[in-house]
Every structure is written in structure tokens, then in C-alpha cells.
Backbone as a ProteinNet text record, in pm:
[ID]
protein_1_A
[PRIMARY]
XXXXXXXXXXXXXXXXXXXXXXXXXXXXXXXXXXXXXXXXXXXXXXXXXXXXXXXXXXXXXXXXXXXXXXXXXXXXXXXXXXXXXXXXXXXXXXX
[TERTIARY]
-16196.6	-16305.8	-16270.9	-16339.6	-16328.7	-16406.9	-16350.3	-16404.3	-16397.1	-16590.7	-16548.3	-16589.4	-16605.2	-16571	-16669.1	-16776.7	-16856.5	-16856.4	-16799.9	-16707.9	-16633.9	-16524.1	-16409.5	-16422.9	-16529.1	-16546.1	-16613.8	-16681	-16706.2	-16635.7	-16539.7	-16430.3	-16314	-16330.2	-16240.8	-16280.1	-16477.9	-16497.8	-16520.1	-16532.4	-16544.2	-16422.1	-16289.6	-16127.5	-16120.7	-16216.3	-16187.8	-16044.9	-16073.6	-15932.8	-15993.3	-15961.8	-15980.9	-15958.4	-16017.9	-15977.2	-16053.1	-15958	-16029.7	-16124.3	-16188.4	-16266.3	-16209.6	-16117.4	-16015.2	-15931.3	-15873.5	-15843.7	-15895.1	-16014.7	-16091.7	-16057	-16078.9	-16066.3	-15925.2	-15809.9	-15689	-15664.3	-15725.1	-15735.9	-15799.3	-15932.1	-16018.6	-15932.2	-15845.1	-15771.6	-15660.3	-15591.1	-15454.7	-15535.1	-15652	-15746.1	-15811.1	-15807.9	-15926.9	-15743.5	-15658.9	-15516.6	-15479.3	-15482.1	-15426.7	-15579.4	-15671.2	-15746.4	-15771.7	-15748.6	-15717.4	-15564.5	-15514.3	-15357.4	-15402	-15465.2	-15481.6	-15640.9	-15695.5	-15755.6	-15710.3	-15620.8	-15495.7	-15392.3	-15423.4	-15342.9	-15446.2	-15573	-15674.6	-15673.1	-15565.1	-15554.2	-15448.7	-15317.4	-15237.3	-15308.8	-15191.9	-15207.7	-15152.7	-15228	-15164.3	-15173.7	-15257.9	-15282.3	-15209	-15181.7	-15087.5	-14955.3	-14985.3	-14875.5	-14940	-14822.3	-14848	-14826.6	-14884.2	-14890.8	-14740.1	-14733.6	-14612.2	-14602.9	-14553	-14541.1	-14449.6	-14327.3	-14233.7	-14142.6	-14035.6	-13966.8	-13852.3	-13802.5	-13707.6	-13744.3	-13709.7	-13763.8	-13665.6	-13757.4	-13715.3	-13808.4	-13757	-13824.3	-13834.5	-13941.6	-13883.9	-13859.8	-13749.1	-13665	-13752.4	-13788.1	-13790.2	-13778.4	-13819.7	-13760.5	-13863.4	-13769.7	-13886.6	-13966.7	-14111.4	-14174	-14196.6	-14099.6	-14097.6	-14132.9	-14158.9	-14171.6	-14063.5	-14004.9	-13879.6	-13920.6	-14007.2	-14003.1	-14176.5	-14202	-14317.2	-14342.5	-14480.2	-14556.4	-14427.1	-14426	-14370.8	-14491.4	-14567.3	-14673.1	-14622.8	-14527.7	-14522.9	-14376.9	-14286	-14228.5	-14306.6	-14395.6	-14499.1	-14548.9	-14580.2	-14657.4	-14614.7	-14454.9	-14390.7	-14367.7	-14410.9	-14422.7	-14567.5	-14644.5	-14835.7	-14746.9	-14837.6	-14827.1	-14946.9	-15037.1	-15108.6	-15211.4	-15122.6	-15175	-15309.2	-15383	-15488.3	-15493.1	-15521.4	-15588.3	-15501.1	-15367.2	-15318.9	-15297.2	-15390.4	-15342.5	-15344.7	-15324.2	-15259.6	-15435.4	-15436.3	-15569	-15531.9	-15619.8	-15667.7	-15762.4	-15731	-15854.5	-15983.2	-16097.4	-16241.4	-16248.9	-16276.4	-16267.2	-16443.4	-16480.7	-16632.6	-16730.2	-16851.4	-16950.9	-17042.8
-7886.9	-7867.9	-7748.9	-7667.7	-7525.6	-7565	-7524.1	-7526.7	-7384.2	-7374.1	-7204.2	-7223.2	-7104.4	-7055	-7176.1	-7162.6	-7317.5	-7417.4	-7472.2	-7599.9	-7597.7	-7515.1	-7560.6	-7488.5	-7450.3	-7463.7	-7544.2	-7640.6	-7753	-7860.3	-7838.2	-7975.8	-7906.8	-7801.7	-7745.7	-7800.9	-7747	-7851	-7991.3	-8086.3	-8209.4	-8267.9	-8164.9	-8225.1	-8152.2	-8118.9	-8022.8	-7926.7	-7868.7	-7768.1	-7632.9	-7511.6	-7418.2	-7288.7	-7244.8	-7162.4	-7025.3	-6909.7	-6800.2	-6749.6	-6673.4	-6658.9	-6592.4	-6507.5	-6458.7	-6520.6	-6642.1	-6741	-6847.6	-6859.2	-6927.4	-6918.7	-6799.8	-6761	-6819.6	-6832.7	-6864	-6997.1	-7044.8	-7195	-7252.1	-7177.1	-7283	-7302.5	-7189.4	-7137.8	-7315.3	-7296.5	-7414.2	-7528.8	-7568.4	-7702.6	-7711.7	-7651	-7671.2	-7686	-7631.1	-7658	-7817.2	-7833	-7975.5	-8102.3	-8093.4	-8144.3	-8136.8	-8011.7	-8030	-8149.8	-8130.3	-8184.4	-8346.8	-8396.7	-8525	-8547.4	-8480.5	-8524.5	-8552.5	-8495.3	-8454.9	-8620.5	-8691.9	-8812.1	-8917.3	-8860.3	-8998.2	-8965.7	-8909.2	-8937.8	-8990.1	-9035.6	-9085.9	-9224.9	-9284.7	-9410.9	-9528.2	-9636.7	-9684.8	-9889.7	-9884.5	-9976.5	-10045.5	-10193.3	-10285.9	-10233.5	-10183.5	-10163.6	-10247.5	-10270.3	-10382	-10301.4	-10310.7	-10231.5	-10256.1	-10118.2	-10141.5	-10141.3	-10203.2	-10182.1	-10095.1	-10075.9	-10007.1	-9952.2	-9842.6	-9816.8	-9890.3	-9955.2	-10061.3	-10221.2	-10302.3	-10440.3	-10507.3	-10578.5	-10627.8	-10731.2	-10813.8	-10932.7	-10924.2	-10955.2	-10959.4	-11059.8	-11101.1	-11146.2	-11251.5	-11380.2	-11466.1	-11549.6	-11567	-11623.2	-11757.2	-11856.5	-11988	-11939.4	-12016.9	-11991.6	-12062.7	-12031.3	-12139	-11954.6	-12072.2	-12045.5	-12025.1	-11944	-11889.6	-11856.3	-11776.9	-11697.9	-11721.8	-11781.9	-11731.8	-11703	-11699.3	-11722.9	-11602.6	-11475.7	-11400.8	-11313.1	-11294.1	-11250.5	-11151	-11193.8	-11113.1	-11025.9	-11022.8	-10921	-10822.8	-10880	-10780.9	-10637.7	-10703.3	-10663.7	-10538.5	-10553.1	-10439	-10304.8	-10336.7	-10167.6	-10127	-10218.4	-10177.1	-10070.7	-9940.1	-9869.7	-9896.5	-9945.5	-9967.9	-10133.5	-10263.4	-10415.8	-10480.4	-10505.6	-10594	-10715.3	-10828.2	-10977.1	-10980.9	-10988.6	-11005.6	-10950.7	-10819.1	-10723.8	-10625.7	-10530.4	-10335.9	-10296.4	-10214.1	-10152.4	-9982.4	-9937.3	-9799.6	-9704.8	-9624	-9553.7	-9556.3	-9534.6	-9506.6	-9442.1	-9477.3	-9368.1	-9317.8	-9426.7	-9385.2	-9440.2	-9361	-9396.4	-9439.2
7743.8	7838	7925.7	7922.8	7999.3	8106.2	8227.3	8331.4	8424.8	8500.8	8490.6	8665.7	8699.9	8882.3	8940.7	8907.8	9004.3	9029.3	8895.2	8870.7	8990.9	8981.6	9029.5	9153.5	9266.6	9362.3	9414.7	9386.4	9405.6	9397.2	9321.1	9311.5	9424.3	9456.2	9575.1	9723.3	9712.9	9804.8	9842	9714	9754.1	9799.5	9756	9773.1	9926	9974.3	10107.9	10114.1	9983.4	9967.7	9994.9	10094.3	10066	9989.8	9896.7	9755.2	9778.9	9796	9816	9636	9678.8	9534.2	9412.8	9519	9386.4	9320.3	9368.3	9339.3	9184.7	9226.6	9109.8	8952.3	8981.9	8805.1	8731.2	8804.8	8791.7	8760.7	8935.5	8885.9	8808.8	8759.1	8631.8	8526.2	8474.8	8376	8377.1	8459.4	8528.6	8505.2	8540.7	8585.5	8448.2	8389.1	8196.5	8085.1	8137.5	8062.7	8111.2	8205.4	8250.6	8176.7	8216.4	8124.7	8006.1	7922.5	7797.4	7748.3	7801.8	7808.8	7825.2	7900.4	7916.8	7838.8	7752.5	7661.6	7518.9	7520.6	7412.8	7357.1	7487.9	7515.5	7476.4	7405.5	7368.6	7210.9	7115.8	7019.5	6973.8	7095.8	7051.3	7001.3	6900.2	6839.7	6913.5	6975.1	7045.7	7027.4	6887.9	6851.2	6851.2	6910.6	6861	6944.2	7088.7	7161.3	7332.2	7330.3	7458.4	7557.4	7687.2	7793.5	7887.9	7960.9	7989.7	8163.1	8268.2	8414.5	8417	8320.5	8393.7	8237.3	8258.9	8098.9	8095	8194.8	8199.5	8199.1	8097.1	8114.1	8246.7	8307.9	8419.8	8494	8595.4	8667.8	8782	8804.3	9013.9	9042.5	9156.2	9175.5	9312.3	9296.2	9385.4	9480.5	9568.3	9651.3	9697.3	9776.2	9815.8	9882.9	9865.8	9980.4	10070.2	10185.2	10342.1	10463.2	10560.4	10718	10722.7	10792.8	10832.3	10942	11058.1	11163.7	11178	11337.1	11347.4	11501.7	11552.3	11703.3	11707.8	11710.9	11754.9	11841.9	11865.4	11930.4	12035.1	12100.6	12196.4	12148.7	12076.5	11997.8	11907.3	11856	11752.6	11869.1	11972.1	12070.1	12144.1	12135.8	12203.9	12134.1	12006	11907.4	11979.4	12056.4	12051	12185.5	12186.1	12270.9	12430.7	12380.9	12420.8	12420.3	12409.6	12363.1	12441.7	12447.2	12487.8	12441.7	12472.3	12472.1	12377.6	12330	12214.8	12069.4	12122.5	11982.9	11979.3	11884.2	11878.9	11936.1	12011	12034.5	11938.7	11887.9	11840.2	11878.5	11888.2	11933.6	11833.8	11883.4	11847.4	11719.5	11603.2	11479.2	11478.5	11459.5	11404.6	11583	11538	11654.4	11633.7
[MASK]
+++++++++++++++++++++++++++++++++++++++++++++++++++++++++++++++++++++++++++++++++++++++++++++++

């Protein structure tokens, strides 16, 4: 899949990356190689292979599940820079 200058200023701006224009031509080149490359990976054969979490077989390691520590409320509290009525306050994101 070739991807040419409009393309990939639009995927510049939806990633809010800024890409000068001389730029472009370079990166379509880099960005249509890397997608060729991972289209490349839908003809491996993979039938009759079991999926893998990790390249080392291995377990995670358990533990009981009990209460150990609780009602710490007011230790939690002393990382809050700023605590109210019992919990971390943040500032205002959205309006």
C-alpha cells in the first residue's frame, strides 16, 4: 500500500504531529515500507499454532487472597497535595 503526501498529512494531523512539507515525501516512502512489512505478516502460515503471551513458558506466581491492610484513609491521604472530604481533589479537565 503506497501511501502518498495527503495521506500522510492527515494521519500527521489526526496524531497531532507536526510534519514540515518537505518532509512528506520521505515519510510516505518510511510509512508505505512499514505497512508493506506488516502486510507481508498476513501470509505467514499460522494454522494449527496456539497463541502465545510470552517466548518463555511460564506461570504467574500466586498468592492467597486475604485482607492484610486496610481503613488506611488517612495515610493514602498524605501523597493528596491538596485532600477534601476524604479524597485526592484534581483540577478541572473539561467544562
Amino acid at each position: 500500500m503506497a501511501l502518498d503526501r495527503t495521506t500522510v498529512r492527515k494521519m500527521a494531523r489526526l496524531a497531532r504531529l507536526r510534519v514540515d512539507d518537505d518532509a512528506l515525501d520521505g515519510l510516505a516512502g518510511e510509512l508505505s515500507n512499514i505497512i508493506g512489512w506488516v502486510e507481508s505478516l498476513a501470509e505467514v502460515k499460522t494454522e494449527g499454532v496456539e497463541p502465545m503471551t510470552s517466548a518463555a513458558e511460564t506461570s504467574l506466581h500466586m498468592r492467597k487472597d486475604e485482607v492484610t491492610e486496610g481503613n488506611l484513609e488517612e495515610k493514602v491521604l498524605l501523597n493528596a497535595p491538596e485532600p477534601a472530604h476524604g479524597f485526592y481533589t484534581v483540577p478541572k479537565v473539561m467544562e
